[in-house]
C-alpha positions in Angstrom: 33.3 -20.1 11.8 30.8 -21.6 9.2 28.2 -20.5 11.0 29.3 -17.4 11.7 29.6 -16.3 8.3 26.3 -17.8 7.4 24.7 -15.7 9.8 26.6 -12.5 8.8 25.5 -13.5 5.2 22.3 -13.6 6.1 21.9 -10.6 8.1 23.2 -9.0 4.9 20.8 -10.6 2.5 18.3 -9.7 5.0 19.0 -6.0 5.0 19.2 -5.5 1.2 15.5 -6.9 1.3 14.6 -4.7 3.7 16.1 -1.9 1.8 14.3 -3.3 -1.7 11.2 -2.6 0.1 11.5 1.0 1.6 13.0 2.0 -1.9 9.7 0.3 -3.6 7.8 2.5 -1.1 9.9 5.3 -0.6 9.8 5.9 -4.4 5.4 5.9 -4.3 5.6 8.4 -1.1 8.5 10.6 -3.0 6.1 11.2 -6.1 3.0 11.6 -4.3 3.8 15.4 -2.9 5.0 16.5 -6.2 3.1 14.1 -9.1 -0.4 16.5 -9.0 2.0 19.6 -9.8 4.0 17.9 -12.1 0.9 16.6 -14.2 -0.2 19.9 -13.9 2.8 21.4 -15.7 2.8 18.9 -18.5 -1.1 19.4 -19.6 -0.8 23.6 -18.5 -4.1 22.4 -16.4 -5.4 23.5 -13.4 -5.3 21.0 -11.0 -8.9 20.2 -11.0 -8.7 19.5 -14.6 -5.4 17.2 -14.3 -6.7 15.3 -11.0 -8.6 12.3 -13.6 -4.6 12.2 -15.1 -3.5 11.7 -11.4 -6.1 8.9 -10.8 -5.3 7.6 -14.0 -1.7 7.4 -13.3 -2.4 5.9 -9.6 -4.6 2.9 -11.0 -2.1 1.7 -13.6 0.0 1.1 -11.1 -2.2 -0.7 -8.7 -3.1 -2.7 -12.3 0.4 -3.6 -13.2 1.0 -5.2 -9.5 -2.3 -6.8 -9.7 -1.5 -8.6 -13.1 2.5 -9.1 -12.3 3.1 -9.9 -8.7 1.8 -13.4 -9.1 4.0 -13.6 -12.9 7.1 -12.6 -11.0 6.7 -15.0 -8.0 6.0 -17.7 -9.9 9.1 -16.3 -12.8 11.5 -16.5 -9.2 10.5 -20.1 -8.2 12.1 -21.1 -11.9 15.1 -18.5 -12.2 15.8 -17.8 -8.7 14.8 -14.7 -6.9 18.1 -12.8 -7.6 17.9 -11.8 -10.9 14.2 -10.8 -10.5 15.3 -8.6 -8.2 17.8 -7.7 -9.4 16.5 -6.5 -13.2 13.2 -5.3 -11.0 15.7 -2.6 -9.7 17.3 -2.1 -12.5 14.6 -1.2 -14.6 13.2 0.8 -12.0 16.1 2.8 -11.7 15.5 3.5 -15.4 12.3 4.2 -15.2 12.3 7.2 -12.6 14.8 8.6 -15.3 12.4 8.3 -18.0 9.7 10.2 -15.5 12.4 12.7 -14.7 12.9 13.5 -18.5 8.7 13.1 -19.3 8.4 16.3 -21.7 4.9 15.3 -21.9 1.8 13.3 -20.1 2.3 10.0 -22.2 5.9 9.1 -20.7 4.5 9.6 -17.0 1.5 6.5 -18.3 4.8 4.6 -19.7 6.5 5.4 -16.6 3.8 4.3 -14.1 3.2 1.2 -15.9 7.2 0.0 -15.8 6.5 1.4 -11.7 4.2 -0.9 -11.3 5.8 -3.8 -13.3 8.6 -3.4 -11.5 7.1 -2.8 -7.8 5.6 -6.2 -8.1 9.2 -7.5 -7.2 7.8 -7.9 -3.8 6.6 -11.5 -4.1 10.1 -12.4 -4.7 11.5 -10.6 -1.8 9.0 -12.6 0.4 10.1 -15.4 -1.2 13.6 -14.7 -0.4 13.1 -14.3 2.9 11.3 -17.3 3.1 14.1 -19.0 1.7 17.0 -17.9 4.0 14.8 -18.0 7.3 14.6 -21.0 9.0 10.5 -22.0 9.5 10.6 -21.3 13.6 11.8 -17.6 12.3 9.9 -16.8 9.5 7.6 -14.9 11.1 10.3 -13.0 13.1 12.3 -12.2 9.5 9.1 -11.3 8.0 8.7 -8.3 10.6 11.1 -6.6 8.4 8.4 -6.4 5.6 6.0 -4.1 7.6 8.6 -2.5 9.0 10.0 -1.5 5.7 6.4 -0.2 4.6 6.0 1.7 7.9 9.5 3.7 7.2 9.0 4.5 3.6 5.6 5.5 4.0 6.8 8.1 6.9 10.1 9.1 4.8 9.0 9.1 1.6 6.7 11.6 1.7 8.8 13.9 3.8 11.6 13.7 1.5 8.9 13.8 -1.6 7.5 17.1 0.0 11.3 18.9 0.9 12.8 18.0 -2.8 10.0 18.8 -4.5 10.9 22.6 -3.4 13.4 22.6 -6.1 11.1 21.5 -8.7 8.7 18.0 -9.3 11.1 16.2 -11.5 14.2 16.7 -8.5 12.3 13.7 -6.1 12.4 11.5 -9.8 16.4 11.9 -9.9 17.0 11.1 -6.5 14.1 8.0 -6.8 16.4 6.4 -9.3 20.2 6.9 -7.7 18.6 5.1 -4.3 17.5 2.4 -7.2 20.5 2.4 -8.9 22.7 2.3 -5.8 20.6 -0.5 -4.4 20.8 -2.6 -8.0 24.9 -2.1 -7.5 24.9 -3.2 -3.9 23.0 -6.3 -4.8 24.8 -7.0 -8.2 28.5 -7.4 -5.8 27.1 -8.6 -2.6 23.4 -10.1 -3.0 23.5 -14.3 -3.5 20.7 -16.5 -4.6 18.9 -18.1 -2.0 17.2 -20.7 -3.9 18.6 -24.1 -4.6 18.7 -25.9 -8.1 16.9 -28.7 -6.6 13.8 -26.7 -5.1 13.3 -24.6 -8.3 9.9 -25.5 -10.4 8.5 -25.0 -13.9 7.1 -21.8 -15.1 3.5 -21.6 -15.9 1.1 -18.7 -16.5 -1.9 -21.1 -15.6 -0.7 -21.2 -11.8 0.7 -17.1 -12.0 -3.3 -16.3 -12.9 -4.3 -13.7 -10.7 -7.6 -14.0 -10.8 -7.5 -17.7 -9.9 -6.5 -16.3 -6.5 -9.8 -15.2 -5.9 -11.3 -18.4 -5.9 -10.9 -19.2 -2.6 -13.1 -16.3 -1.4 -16.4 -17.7 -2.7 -15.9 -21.1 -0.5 -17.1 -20.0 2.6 -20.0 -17.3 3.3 -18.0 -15.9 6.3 -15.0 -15.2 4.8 -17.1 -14.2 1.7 -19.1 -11.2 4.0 -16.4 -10.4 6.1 -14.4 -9.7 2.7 -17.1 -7.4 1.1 -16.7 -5.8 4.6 -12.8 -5.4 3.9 -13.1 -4.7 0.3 -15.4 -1.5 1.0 -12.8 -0.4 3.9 -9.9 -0.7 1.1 -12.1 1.5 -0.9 -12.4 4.1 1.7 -8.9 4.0 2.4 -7.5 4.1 -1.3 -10.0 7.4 -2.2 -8.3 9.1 0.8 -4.9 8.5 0.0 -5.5 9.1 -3.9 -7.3 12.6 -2.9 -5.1 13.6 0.0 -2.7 15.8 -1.8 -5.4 17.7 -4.3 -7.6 18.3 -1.0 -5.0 20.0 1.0 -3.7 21.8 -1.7 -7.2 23.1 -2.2 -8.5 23.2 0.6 -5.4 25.3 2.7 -3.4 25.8 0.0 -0.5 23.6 0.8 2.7 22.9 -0.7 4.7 20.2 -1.7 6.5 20.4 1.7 3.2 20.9 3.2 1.5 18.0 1.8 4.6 15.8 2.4 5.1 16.2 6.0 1.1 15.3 6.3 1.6 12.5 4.8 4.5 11.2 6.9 3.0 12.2 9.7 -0.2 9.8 8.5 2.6 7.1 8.0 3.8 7.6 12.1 0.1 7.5 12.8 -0.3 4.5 11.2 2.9 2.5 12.5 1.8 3.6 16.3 -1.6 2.2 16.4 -1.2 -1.0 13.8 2.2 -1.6 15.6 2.0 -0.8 19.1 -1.4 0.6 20.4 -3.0 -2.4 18.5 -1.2 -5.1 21.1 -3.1 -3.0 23.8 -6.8 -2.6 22.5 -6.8 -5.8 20.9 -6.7 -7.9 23.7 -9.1 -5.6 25.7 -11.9 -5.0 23.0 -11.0 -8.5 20.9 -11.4 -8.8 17.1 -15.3 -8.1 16.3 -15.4 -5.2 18.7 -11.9 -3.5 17.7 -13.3 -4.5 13.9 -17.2 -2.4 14.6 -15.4 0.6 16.5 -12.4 1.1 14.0 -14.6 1.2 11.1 -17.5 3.7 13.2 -14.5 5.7 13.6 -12.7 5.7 10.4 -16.3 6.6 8.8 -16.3 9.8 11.4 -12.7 10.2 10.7 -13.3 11.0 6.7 -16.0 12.5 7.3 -14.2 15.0 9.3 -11.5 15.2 7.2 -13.4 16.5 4.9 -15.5 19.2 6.9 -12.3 20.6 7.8 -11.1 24.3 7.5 -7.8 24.8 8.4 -4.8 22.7 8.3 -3.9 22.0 11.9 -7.9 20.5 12.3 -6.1 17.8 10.1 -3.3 16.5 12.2 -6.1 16.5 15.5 -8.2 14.6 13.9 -5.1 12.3 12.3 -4.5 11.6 16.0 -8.2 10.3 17.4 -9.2 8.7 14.3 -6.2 6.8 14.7 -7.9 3.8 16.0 -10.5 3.4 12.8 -7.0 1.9 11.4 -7.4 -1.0 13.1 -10.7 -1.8 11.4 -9.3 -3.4 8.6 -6.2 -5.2 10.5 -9.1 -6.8 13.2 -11.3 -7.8 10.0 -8.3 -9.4 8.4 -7.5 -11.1 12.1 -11.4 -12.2 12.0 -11.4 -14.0 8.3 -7.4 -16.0 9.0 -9.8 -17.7 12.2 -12.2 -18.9 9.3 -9.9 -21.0 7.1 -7.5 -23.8 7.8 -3.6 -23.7 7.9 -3.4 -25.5 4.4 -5.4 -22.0 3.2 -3.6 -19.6 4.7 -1.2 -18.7 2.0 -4.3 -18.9 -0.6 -6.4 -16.5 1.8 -3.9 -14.2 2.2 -3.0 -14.2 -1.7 -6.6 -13.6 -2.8 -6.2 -10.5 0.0 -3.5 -8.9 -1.7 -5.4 -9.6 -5.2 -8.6 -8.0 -4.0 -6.2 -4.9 -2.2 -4.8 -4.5 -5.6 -8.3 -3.8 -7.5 -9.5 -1.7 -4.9 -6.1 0.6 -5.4 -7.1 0.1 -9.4 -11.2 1.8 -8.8 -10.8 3.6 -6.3 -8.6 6.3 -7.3 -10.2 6.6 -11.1 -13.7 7.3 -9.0 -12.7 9.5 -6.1 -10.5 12.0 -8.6 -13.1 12.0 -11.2 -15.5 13.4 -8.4 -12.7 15.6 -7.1 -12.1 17.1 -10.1 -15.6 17.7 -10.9 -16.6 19.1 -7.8 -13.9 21.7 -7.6 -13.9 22.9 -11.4 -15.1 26.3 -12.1 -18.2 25.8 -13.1 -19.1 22.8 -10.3 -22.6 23.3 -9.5 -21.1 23.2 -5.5 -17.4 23.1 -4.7 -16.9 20.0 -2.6 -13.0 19.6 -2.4 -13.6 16.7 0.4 -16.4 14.7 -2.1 -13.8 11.8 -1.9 -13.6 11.8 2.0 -17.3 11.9 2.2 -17.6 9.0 -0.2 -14.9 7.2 1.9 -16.7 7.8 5.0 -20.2 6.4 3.2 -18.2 3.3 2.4 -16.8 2.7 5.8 -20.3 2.8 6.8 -20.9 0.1 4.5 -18.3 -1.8 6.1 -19.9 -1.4 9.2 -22.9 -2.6 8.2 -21.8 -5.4 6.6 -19.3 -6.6 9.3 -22.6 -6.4 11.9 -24.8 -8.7 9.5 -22.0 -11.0 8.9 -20.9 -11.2 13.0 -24.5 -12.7 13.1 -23.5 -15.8 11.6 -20.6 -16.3 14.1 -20.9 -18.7 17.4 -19.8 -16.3 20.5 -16.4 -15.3 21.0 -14.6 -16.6 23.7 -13.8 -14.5 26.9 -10.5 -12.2 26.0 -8.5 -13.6 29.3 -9.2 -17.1 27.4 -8.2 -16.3 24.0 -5.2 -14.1 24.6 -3.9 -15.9 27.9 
């Protein structure tokens, strides 16, 4: 009966992490449709003048995870995970009210920061789940975590783009009753998963993320094959920081319109990284699937950006599919070139490096949007970003083929994946 009740309790714990996450996510995706309009509003700019506000506003949030995610891992191994999550929901339940209310630019900066302060809550939730898995399912429990990012990044956006026809502040309100409801549901039902005698002393020294980094610079492999993934994150983060100011320039979309592009992106995404990447994987292997999905994702933007009407967008959403598996092969690639006791220190100096990239990227490729599209832009280039995103893919490409150099053969695909 014990048993029984732990497992239901569990299975419980379980699914309020896995709805912690799709809120964190599904609260990015809701604003996205809507935030270029709203900033828009508040400045009584056009929307090539407010798009440096917009990558302003997308970079301190990318800085606040950067800088907190390892503070409020390390702050859960101390005081449990439970009430970081819990005042991380909390908070950010407040916080889409104070972006709702914004009667001026200054509260959405406020806002954005507390976003990303608070959006960093997803070290503990790993955590967490690390805590009430057993190690032989771990990996299993953790499926929820992509699964969760897959979801909100397909309904977030959809619901962003639909609410947002009854004004930009309306996806804010409903943002922080999902929060709110979700802080409640935890307050009564959520327990702590970590025990007295497993918790540790705080100490900013070891929360440091730059001394994640580190490990990067210990071997030249890893070290190429991360310039290679760094550039890629680049590419990536100046398309989805541009997306909704091209389309809304380029075919005069709306906030529905934008929105459904975006989940449809997200369904794109969960497809080939979840499903068509068990198939071409084995068949192509790492180091090819890593050359052609970055060739394509550089063809991809590129196209993105030479297109002229809407539905071009969703055919070439479909093809360029595969250069998503670019960056998930490369990331395969650099796991093979450190030990198991490095893993965790790899894959946190990953999410460190992710983190910058979503900090640069969007300050650069919004500054050149908005430059190129303002009246007196010596050429109006709406897709500058996607062309710059496609010139940095290339760069990938070029470093992944220099670095590949260094590396003995690979063995024969029936060997490696029998």
């Amino acid at each position: 009966m014990r048993n029984d009740k732990n497992s239901l309790q569990g299975t419980s714990s379980l699914g309020f992490i896995f709805v912690t996450l799709l809120i964190d996510v599904m609260g990015m995706g809701l604003l996205f449709p809507v935030l270029p309009d709203f900033i828009a509003q508040l400045t009584n700019q056009t929307l090539s003048e407010s798009a440096r506000d917009y990558g302003w506003l997308l970079a301190v949030y990318g800085a606040m995870q950067f800088l907190f995610s390892p503070l409020l891992g390390k702050l859960s191994d101390q005081v449990g995970r439970r009430p970081v999550l819990l005042v991380s929901l909390f908070f950010a339940s407040l916080d889409y009210v104070l972006m709702a209310l914004a009667p001026s630019l200054i509260w959405l900066y406020v806002g954005r920061t507390i976003s990303g302060i608070t959006g960093a809550n997803i070290t503990a939730a790993n955590a967490y789940i690390a805590d009430i898995s057993p190690p032989e399912k771990r990996s299993q429990s953790f499926g929820i975590v992509g699964a969760a990012f897959g979801a909100g990044f397909i309904i977030g956006p959809a619901l962003g783009g639909f609410l947002g026809q009854w004004g930009p502040r309306v996806p804010f309100w409903v943002a922080a009753g999902l929060c709110f409801a979700n802080f409640l549901f935890g307050l009564f039902v959520l327990p702590e998963s970590l025990r007295r005698e497993n918790r540790s002393t705080f100490s900013l020294r070891e929360a440091n993320p730059i001394g994640a980094l580190k490990v990067l610079g210990k071997y030249p492999v890893v070290w190429g094959l991360t310039g290679a993934l760094a550039a890629s994150n680049l590419a990536m983060h100046c398309l989805g920081s541009t997306w909704v100011l091209f389309t809304m320039t380029r075919f005069n979309w709306n906030a529905r319109e934008t929105g459904l592009s975006l989940a449809a992106f997200g369904a794109v995404a969960l497809v080939y990284q979840l499903g068509l990447a068990r198939i071409l994987l084995p068949i192509w292997g790492e180091r090819r699937t890593m050359l052609i999905g970055l060739a394509v994702a550089s063809v991809e933007f590129a196209a993105y950006a030479l297109s002229t009407h809407g539905w071009m967008i969703y055919a070439i959403m479909l093809i360029g599919g595969v250069g998503l598996l670019g960056g998930q092969a490369t990331q395969g690639l650099l796991s093979q070139q450190v030990g198991d006791d490095e893993q965790g220190a790899l894959q946190g100096a990953l999410a460190s490096l992710a983190s910058v990239t979503g900090i640069v990227a969007p300050v650069i490729a919004t500054g050149l949007f908005g430059y190129f599209t303002r009246a007196d832009a010596p050429m109006k280039i709406p897709g500058i970003a996607f062309f710059l995103a496609s010139l940095l893919n290339l760069l990938a490409l070029v470093i992944a083929l220099r670095v590949l150099k260094r590396l003995p053969p690979e063995p024969p695909k029936t060997e490696k994946y029998a």
